[in-house]
N, C-alpha and C positions, 0 to 999 in steps of 0.2 A: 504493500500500500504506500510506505514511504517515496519509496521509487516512483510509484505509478504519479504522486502529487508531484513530486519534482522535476519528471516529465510535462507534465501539465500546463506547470509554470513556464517553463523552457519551452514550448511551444506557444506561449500565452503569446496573445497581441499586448498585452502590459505589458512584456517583458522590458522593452524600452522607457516605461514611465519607472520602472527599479532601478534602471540604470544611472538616469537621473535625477534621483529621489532628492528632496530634499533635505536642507541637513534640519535632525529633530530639536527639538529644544528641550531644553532640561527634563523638563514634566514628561514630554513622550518619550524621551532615553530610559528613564525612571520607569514609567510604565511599561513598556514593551519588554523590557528586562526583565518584566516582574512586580512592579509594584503596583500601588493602588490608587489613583486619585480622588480627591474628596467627594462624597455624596453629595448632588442637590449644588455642587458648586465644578461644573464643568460645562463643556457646550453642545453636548447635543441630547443632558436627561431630558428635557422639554420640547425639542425640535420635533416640529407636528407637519415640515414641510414634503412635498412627494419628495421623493429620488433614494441616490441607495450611498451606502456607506461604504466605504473602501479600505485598506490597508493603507495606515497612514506613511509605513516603506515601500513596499513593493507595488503599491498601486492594484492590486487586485481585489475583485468583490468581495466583501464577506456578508451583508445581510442587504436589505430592503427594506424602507418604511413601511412597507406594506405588512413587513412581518413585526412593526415595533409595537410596544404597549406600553401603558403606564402602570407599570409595579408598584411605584410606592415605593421606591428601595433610591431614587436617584440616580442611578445609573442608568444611562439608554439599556432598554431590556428586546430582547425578541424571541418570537416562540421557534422559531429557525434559520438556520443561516439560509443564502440566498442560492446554495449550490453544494449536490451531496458532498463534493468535495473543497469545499473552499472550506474548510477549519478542519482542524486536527484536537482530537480529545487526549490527555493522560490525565494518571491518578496526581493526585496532588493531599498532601498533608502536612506542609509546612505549616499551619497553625495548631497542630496537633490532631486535628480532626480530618475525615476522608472527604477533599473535594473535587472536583470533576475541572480538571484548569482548560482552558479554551485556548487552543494559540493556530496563528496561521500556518498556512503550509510550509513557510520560509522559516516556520522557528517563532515569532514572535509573540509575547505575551498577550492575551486580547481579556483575559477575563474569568468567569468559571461558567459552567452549568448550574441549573437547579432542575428538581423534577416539582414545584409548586409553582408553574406557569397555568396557562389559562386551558384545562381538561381542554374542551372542544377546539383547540389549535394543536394535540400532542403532549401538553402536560409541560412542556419544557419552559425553563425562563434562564436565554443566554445574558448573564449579566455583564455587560461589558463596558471597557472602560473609554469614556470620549476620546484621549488623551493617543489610544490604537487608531483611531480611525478619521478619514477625511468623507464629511460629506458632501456628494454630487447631486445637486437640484435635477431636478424632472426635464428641467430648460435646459441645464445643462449636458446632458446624457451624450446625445449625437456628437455635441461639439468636442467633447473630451474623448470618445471612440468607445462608451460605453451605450450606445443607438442599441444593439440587442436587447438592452434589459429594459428599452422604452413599452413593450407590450403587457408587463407586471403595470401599467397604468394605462391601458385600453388605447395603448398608441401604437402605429405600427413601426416596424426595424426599417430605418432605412437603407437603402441596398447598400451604399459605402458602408456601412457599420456593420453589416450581419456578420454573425461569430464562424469561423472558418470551422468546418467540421474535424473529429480527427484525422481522417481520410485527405482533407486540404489542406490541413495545418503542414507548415515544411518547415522540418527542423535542421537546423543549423549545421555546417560540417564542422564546423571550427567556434570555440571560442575565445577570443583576443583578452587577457586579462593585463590592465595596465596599473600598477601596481605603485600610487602616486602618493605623496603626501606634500602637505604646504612649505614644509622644513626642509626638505631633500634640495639639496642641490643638483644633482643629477637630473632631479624632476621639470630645475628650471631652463633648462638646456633638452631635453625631452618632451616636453607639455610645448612648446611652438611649433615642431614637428611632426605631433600628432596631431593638430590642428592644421594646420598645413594638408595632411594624409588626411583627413574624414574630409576638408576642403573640399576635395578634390572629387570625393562620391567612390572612392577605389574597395573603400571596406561597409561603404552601404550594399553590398553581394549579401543577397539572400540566405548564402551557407554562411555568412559569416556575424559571429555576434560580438561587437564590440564593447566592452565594459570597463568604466574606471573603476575600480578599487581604491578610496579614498582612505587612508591611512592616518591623518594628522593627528588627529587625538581620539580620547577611550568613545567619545559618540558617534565619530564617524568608522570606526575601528568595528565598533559593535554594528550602526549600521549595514558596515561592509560585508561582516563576515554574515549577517542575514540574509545577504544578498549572494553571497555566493554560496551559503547550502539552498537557498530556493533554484540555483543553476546549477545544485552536485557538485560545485564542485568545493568546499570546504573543505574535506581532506589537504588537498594541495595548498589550498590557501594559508592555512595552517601549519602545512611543514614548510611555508618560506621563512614561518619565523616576522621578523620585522624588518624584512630586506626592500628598497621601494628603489625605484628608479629604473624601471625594466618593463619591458609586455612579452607576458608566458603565452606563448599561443598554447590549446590543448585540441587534441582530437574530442570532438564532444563524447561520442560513446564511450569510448577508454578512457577520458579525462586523462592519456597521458600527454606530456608535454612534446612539441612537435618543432616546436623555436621560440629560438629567445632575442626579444633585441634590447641590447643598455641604451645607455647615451653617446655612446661611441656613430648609432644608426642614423643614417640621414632621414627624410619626410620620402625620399625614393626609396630609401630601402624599405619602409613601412608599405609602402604603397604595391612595391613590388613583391614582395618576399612573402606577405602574409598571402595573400588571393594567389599565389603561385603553387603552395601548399594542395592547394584544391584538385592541380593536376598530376599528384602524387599521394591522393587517398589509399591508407592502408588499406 
């Protein structure tokens, strides 16, 4: 099942809003990590507007106002998420008692379960935290490339928007991992050249997934490595340790590594080298 969600992702049309995530602020570092924010004092226990709620990293669905309620408890509450697989359940008993914790498929803390939700929706009540999640207005759906979930409110999908089947979904041959932080100096002689390369359209190729790895400090670090177990590949990410200044290409399947460029590579050899890979698939 882990696999199967982290394929999911990896195939996901958000996969590109992860990429770009932006960076979290204290309260949702806090949160997502694990912790709790205040009852009755956040922004969305009260929000009574259509649209649906998202992953406030990774950018992908997790519930719909359609499914929210008013609990009484403060938290945005809903009888289910908006997709069998958009949240991930484990045990949890860190207050000493057995609770049901709620986190995304990328890892992310979102919440718990209860089973004192509303009987004729299922019985469930996801309690979750504002602090997880970004809300998408009804108005906004299309514009943002979530137009599929416009039918959950008696609209139709517009054809740009409709969700690519698994059978159309095309996953990626290669993933580019660029492995930056704001300190590195390497990075500052590196980060013009890479700019320069996406410039240019050479690594917008459809096998090819390109991803910062933002490194600078413990929020962007945590972000980071959210983001690269939603794309499998956290193993690796992990045995580099605290190395930045480089782009690890990896075979997506194998996540083995396939090339490497430092700072020594010019914006040609970016441009060159990675999409060349493609005509030497193992």
């Amino acid at each position: 099942m882990k696999h199967l969600l982290l394929l999911c992702l990896l195939l996901s049309p958000f996969a590109a809003q992860a990429a770009d995530a932006p960076k979290l602020t204290e309260l949702q570092r806090q949160v997502t990590q694990g912790g709790t924010e205040p009852a009755f004092h956040n922004e969305y226990w009260n929000n009574h507007e259509d649209g649906i709620y998202v992953d406030i990293i990774s950018g992908e669905p997790l519930f719909s106002s359609t499914d929210k309620f008013d609990s009484g408890t403060g938290w945005p509450s809903f009888t289910k998420p908006i997709g069998e697989h958009a949240v991930a359940t484990q045990n949890d008993s860190s207050l000493g008692i057995d609770r049901t914790e709620v986190k995304s498929a990328g890892g992310a803390h979102l919440g718990h379960v209860f089973d004192d939700g509303p009987k004729d929706k299922g019985g469930k009540r996801y309690c979750i935290n504002s602090a997880s999640l970004r809300f998408v207005p009804k108005a906004d759906l299309a514009k943002e490339g979530y137009g599929q979930y416009l039918p959950l409110f008696g609209e139709k999908t517009p054809a740009s928007n409709a969700q690519p089947t698994a059978k159309e979904a095309v996953k990626p041959a290669l993933i580019a991992l660029y492995f930056y932080a704001d300190w590195c100096p390497v990075c500052k002689l590196l980060s013009p050249k890479v700019a320069a390369a996406r410039k240019s359209g050479a690594l917008d190729d459809k096998d090819i997934l390109f991803v910062t790895l933002n490194l600078t400090d413990k929020t962007t670090i945590h972000q980071s490595l959210l983001l690269a177990s939603a794309l499998g590949v956290s193993d690796f990410v992990r045995s580099q340790g605290s190395g930045t200044g480089y782009i690890a290409i990896l075979d997506t399947d194998s996540k083995k590594e396939r090339l490497r460029l430092d700072g020594s590579a010019t914006s040609e050899d970016i441009v060159q080298k990675i999409p060349a890979l493609l005509a030497h698939q193992p």
